[in-house]
C-alpha positions as CSV (number, residue, x, y, z in Angstrom):
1,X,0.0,0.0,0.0
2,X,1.4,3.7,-1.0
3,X,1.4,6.8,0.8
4,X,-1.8,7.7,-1.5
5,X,-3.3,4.5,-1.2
6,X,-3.6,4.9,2.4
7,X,-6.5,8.0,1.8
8,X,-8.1,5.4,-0.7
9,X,-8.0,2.4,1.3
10,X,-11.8,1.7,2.1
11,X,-11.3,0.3,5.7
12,X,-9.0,3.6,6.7
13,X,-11.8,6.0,4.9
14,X,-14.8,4.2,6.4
15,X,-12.9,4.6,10.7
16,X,-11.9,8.5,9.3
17,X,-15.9,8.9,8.7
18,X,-17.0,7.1,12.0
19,X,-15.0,9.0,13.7
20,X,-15.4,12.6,12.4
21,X,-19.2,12.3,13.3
22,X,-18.8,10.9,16.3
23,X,-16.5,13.0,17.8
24,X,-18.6,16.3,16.2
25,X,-21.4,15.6,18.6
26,X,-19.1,14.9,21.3
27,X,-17.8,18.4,20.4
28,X,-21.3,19.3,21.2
29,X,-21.7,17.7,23.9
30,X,-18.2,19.5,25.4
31,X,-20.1,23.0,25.1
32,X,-23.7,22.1,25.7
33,X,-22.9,20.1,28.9
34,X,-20.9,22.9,31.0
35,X,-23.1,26.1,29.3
36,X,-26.4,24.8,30.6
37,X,-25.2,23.8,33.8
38,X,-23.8,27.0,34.2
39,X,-26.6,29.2,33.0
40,X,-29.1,27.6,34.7
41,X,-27.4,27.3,38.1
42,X,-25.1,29.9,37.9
43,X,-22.6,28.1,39.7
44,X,-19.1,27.3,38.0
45,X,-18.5,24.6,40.4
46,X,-21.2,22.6,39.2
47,X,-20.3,23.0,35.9
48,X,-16.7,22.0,36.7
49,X,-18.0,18.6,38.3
50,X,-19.6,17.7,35.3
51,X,-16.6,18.5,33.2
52,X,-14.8,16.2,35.4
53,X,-17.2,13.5,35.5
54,X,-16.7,12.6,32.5
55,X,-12.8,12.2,33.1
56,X,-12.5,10.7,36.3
57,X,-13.3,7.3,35.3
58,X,-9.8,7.0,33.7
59,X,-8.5,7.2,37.4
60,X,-10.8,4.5,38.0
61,X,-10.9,2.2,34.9
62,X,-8.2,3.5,32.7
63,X,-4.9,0.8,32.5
64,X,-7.6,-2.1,33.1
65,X,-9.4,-1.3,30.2
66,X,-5.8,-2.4,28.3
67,X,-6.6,-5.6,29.0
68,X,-9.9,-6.0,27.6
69,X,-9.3,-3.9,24.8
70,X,-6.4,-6.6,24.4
71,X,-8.6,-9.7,24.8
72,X,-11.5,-8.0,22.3
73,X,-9.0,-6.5,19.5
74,X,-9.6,-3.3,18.1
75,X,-12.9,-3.4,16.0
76,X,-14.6,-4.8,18.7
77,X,-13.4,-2.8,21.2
78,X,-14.8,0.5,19.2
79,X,-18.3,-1.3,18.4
80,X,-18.9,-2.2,22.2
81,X,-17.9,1.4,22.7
82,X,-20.3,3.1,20.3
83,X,-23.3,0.8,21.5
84,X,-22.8,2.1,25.2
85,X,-22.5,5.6,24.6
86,X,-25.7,5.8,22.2
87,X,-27.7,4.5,24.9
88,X,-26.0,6.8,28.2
89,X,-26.1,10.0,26.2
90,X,-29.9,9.3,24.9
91,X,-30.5,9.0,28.8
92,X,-29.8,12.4,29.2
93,X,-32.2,14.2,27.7
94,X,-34.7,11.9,28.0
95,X,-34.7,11.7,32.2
96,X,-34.7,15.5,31.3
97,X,-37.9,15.7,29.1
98,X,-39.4,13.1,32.6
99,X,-38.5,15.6,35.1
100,X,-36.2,12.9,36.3
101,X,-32.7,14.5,35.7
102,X,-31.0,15.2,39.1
103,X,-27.5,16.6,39.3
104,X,-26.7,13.4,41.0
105,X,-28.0,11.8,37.9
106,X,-26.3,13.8,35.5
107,X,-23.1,13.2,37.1
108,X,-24.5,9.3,36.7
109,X,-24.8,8.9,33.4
110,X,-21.8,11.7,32.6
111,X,-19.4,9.2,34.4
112,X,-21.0,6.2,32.4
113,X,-20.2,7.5,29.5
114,X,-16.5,8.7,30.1
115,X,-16.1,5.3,30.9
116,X,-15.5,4.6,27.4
117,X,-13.2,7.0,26.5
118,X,-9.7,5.2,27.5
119,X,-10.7,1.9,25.2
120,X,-11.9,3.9,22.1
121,X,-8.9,5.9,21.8
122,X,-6.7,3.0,22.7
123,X,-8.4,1.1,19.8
124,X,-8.0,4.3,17.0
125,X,-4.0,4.0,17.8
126,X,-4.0,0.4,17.6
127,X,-6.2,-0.4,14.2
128,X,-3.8,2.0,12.5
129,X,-1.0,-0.5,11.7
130,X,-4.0,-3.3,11.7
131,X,-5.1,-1.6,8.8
132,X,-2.3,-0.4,7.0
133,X,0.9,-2.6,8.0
134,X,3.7,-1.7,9.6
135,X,5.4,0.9,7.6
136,X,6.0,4.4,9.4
137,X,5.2,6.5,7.0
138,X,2.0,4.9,6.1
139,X,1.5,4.9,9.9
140,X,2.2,8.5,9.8
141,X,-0.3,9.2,7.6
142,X,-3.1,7.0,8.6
143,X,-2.7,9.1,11.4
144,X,-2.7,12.1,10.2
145,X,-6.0,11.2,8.3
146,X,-7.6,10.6,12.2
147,X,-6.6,14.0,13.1
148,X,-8.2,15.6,10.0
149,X,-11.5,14.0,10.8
150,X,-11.2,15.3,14.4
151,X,-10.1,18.9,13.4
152,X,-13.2,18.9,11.3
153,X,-15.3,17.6,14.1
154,X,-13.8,20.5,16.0
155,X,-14.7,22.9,13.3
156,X,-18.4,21.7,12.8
157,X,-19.4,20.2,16.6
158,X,-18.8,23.2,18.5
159,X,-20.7,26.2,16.0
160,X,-23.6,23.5,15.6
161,X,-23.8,23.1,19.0
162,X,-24.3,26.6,19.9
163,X,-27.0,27.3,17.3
164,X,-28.6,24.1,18.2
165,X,-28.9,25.2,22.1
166,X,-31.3,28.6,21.2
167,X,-33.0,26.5,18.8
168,X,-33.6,22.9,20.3
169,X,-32.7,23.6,24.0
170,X,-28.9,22.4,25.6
171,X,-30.2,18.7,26.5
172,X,-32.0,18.0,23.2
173,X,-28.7,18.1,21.6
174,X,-27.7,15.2,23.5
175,X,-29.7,13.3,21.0
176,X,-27.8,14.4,18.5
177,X,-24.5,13.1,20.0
178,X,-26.3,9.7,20.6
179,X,-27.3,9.6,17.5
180,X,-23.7,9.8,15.9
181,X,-21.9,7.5,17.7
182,X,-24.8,4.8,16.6
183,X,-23.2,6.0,12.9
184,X,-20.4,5.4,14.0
185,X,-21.3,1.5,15.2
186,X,-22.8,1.1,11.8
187,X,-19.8,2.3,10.3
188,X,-16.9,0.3,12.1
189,X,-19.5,-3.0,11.6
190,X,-20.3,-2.6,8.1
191,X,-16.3,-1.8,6.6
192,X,-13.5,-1.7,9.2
193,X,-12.0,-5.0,9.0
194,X,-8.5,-4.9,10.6
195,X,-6.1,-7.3,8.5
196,X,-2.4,-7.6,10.7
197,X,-3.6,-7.8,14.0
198,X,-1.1,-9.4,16.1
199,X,-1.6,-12.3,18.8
200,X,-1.1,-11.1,22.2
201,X,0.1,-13.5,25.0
202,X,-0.9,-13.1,28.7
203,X,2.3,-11.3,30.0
204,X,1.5,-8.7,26.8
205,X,-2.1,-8.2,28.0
206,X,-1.1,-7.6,31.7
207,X,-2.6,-4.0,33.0
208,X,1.1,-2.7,34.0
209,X,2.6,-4.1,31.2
210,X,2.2,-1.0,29.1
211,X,2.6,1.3,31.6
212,X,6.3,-0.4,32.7
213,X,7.3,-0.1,28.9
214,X,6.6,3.4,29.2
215,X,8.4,4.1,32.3
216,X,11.6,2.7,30.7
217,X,11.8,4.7,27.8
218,X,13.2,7.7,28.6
219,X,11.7,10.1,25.4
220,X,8.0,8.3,25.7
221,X,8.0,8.8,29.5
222,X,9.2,12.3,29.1
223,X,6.4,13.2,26.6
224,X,4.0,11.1,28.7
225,X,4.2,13.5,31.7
226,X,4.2,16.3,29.3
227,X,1.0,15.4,28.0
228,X,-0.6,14.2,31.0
229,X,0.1,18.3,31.8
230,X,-1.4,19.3,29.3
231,X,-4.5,17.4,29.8
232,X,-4.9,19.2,32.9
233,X,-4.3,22.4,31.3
234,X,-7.3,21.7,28.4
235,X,-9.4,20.6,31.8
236,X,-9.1,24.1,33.6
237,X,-9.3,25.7,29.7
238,X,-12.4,24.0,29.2
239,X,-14.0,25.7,32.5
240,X,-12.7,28.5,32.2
241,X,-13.4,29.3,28.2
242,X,-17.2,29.9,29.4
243,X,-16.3,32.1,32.1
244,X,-14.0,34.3,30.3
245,X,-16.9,34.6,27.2
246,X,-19.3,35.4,30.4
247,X,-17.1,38.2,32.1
248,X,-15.8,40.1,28.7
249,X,-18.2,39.7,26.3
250,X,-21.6,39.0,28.3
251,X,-24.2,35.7,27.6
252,X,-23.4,34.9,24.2
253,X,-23.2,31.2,23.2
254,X,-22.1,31.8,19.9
255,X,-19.1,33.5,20.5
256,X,-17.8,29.9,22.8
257,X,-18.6,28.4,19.5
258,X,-16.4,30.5,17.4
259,X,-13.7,29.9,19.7
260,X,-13.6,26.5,19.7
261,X,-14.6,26.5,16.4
262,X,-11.3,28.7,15.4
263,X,-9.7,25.9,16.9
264,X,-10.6,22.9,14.4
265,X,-10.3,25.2,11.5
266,X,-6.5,25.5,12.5
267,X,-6.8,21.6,13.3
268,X,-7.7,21.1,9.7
269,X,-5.0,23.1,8.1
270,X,-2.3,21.8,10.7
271,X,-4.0,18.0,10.3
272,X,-3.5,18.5,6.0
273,X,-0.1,19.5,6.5
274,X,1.1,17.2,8.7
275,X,0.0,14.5,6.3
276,X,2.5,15.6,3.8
277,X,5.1,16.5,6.3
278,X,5.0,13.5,8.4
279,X,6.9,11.1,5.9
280,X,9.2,13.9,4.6
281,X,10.2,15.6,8.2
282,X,12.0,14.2,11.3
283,X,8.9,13.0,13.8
284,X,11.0,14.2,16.8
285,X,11.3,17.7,15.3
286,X,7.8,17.7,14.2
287,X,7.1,17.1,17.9
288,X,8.9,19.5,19.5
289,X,8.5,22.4,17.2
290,X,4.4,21.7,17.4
291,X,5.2,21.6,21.0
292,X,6.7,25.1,21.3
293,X,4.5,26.8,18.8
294,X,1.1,25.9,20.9
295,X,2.7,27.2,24.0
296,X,3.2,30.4,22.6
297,X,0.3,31.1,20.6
298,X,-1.9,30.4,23.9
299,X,-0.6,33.2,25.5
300,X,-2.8,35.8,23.0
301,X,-5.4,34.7,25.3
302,X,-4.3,36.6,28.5
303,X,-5.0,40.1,27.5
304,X,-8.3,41.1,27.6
305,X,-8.8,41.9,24.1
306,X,-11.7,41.8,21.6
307,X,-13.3,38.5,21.1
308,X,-12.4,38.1,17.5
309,X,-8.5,38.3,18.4
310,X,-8.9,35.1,20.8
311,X,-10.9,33.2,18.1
312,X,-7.7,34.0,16.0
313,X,-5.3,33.1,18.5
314,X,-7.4,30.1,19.6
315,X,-7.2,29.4,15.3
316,X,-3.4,29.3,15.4
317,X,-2.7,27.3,18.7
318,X,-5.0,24.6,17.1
319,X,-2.7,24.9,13.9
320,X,0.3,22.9,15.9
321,X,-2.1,20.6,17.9
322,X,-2.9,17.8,15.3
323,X,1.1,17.9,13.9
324,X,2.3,17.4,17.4
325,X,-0.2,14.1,18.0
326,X,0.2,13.1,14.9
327,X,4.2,12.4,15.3
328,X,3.7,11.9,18.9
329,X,1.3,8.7,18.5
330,X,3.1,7.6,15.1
331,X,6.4,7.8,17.8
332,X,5.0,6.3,20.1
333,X,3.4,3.5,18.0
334,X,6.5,2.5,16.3
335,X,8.5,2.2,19.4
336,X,6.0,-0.7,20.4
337,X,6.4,-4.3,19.8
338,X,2.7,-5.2,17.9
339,X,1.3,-7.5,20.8
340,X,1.9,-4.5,23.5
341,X,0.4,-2.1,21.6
342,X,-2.9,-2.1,23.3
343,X,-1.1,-1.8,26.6
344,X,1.0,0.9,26.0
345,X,-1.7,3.1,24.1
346,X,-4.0,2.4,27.0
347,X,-1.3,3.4,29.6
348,X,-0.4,6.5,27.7
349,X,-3.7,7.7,27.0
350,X,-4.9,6.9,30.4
351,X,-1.9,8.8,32.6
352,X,-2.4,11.5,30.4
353,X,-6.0,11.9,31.2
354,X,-5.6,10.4,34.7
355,X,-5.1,14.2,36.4
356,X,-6.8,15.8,33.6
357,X,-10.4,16.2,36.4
358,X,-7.7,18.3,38.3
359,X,-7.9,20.8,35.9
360,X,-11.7,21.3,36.2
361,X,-11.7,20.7,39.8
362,X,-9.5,23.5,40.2
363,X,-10.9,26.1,37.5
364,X,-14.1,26.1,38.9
365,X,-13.5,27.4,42.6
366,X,-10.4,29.7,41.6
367,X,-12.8,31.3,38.9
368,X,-15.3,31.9,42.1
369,X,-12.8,33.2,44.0
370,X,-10.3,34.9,42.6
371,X,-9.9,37.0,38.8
372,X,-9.9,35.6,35.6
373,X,-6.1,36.8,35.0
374,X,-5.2,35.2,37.9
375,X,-6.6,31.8,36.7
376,X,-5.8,32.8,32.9
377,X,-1.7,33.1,33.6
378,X,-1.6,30.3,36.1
379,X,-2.8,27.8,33.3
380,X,-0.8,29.3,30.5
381,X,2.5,29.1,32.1
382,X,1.9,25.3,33.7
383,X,0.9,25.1,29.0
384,X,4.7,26.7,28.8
385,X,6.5,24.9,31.1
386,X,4.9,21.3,29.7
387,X,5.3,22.9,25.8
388,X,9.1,22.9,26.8
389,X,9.6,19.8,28.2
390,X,8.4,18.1,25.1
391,X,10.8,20.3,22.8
392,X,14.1,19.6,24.9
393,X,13.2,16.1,25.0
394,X,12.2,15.4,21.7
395,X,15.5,17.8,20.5
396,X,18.1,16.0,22.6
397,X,17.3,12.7,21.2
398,X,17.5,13.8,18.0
399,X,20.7,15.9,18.3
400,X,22.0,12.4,20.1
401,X,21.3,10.7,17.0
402,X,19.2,8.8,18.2
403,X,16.5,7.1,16.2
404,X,12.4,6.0,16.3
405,X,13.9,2.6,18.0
406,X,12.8,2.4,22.2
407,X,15.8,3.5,24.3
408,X,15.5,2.2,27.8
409,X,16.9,3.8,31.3
């Protein structure tokens, strides 16, 4: 299979489609969710526990769910996945319509669903060289291909969502988001059908197994705690984005929308380009000049300036975001024996997110307490100081010489 035989490949085109849709209503569902809580109780601390809700079963869940994801392969794994989630996010809105939604039960059916989230990302980075073999490059830009379709779920999910909340209400578009990850089951059912999956033995499936492989290389444990920063940086942003639109520009949905909406459309320029670039250019200095470039253009944010200068400085951070995953994953993937792939992914993707609740936990009262600039500079220098450790990492193995092959401590 080429390089442009990967975009053609039906398999690889059908798990793009599934999972731009699907993660466009969960782009909804990431502004709907917080904006009604917080209009409608007026309490950013609420609102933060539902943010985090949906996170904190990693803590709970996350490096088992290696091992099942293991013992039910990858197209499985995303099927059972889809199912669930079409059935807790219909619950929403329809407890809602009974009368029959209490916070308690919001936080319910929020946590349900997060439950998934650990095994469906572990199985998009795992399917990859299932589908495609296990050539970098083609790896590379499989990978790429995944970040376009979530750039352009960024794009659409989050402008949709806030037109849909004046015109449908902020629950009803929970059905929305139901109703595309049930596309997405059809989807993965119908045409992914992973060819080069490899057997996994006990030892491989063990739930530290991934996470011990991790810990000994010194670049992928590096960039793990980076990330895992990072997480808990998007966390706080993700509370404090709806405050910030609250306090400068006044109750105006739309304008969260075009923020986060800014965003994907830099995902889907920085997604394109990194599919040329990722088979031509260095993944290591991919990763640490995407690295450095979001940390700076974040910091536009702290001023308090008119509200289309942050949708454009939200549009370039998201520029670096899908270049930097993109060579981080392919990096990361490459450096993994096949069988302890599902471990790994699941370890990486689940001590990333593990503190991510933090984030929220913390936005929430500070924003209560204290000024937005306060909150604003704390988060974008914690951004900085993780932006950096993934540059001088990524950089001193590559001045070193060193190559894509695992280096352990």
């Amino acid at each position: 299979m080429s390089a442009v035989s990967v975009a053609r490949d039906g398999s690889i085109r059908a798990l793009v489609a599934s999972e731009a849709i699907s993660n466009a209503g969960t782009q909804m569902t990431w502004l709907v969710l917080p904006w009604f809580v917080l209009t409608t109780t007026g309490s950013p601390a609420r609102m933060s526990f539902v943010v985090a809700a949906e996170l904190a079963p990693v803590a709970f869940f996350g490096l088992a769910s290696g091992a099942v994801t293991a013992r039910l392969g990858s197209r499985r794994t995303f099927l059972v996945c889809d199912a669930a989630r079409t059935i807790t996010l219909a619950a929403i809105p329809t407890l809602h319509a009974l009368g029959a939604l209490s916070f308690p039960a919001l936080l319910g059916l929020v946590f349900a669903t997060g439950t998934f989230m650990v095994p469906a990302a572990t199985a998009q980075r795992v399917v990859l060289p299932e589908l495609v073999g296990e050539d970098e490059a083609r790896v590379g830009q499989a990978m790429s291909l995944l970040q376009t379709a979530l750039a352009v779920a960024g794009v659409a999910g989050p402008p949709i969502g806030g037109i849909l909340i004046s015109v449908i209400g902020a629950t009803n578009v929970l059905y929305i988001d139901s109703a595309t990850y049930a596309v997405s089951f059809l989807l993965i059912a119908a045409f992914v059908r992973p060819a080069h999956a490899a057997p996994v033995d006990g030892e491989e499936r063990g739930v530290l197994a991934g996470l011990r492989f991790l810990l000994a290389d010194r670049l992928l444990r590096v960039w793990m705690l980076s990330i895992t920063g990072m997480n808990v940086v998007w966390s706080a942003l993700s509370v404090t984005f709806p405050v910030l639109v609250l306090r400068r520009y006044g109750e105006h949905p739309e304008i969260l929308g075009w923020i986060f909406g800014a965003f994907g459309v830099g995902a889907i320029a920085g997604a394109l380009a990194s599919y040329r670039m990722i088979s031509r250019i260095d993944l290591l200095l991919l990763a640490s000049l995407s690295s450095l470039g979001q940390a700076a253009a974040l910091w536009a944010l702290f001023p308090d300036l008119p509200w289309p200068v942050v949708v454009a400085a939200s549009a370039v951070t998201g520029l670096f975001f899908p270049v930097l995953n993109a060579a981080v994953v392919t990096t990361r993937t490459m450096r993994t024996a096949p069988p302890l792939r599902p471990t790994v992914h699941t370890a990486a993707v689940t001590i990333a997110t593990i503190l991510a609740p933090l984030g929220a936990l913390a936005a929430g009262p500070a924003l209560a307490s204290t000024s937005l600039a306060v909150v604003l500079g704390v988060t974008l220098l914690a951004n900085t100081v993780c932006g950096l450790a993934i540059a001088a990492a990524g950089l001193r193995h590559r001045v070193g010489g060193r190559t894509i092959a695992p280096e352990t401590a």
